[in-house]
C-alpha positions in Angstrom: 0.0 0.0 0.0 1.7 3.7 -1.2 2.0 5.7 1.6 -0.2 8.8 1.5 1.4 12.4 0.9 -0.6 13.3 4.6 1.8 11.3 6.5 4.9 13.3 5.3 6.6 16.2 6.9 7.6 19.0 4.3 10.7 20.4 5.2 11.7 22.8 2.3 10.2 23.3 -1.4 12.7 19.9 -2.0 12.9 17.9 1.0 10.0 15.9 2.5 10.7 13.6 5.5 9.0 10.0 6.0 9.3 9.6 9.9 10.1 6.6 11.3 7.0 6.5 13.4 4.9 6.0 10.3 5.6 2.1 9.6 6.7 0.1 13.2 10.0 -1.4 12.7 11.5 1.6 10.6 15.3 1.9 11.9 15.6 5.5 11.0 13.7 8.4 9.0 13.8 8.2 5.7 14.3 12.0 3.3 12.9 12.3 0.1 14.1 14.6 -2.5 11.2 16.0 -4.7 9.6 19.0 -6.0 5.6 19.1 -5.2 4.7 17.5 -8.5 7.2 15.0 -8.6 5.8 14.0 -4.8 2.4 14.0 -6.3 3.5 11.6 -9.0 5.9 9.0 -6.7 3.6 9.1 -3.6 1.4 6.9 -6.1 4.1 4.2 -7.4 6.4 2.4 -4.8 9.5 4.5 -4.8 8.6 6.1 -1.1 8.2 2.5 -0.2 11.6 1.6 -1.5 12.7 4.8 0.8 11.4 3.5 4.0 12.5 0.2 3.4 15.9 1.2 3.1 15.6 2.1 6.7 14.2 -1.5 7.7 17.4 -3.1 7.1 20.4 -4.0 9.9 23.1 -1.6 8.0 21.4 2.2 8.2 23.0 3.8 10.7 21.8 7.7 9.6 18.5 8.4 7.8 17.9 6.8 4.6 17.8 9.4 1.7 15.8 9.1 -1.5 16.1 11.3 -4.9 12.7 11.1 -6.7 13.4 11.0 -10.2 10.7 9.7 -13.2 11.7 8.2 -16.7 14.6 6.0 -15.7 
């Protein structure tokens, strides 16, 4: 299930921050890179999921960082 934009915390016009708190087990916060229609576009595919689940795993030590990007 794609997270919903709601449970983000806008930091800048760039930066949006996925807090740990959101999904039980998350290691760290995870910081997405993205303009407002780019986070209107990846809030609806899995690429915010593949965020937080970076920050699931035993190896994150600092908050796991995620670049939206479309066309690739």
């Amino acid at each position: 299930m794609a997270i919903q934009k709601s449970q983000l915390r806008k930091l800048d016009d760039y930066r949006w921050l996925v807090p740990r708190s959101v999904k039980p087990g998350m290691l760290t916060d995870a910081l997405i890179y993205a303009d407002d229609g780019l986070l209107e576009q990846i809030v609806k595919d899995l690429s915010v999921e593949q965020a937080m689940n970076v920050a699931f795993g035993d190896g994150p030590a600092q908050r796991s960082d995620f670049a939206g990007r479309r066309g690739f």
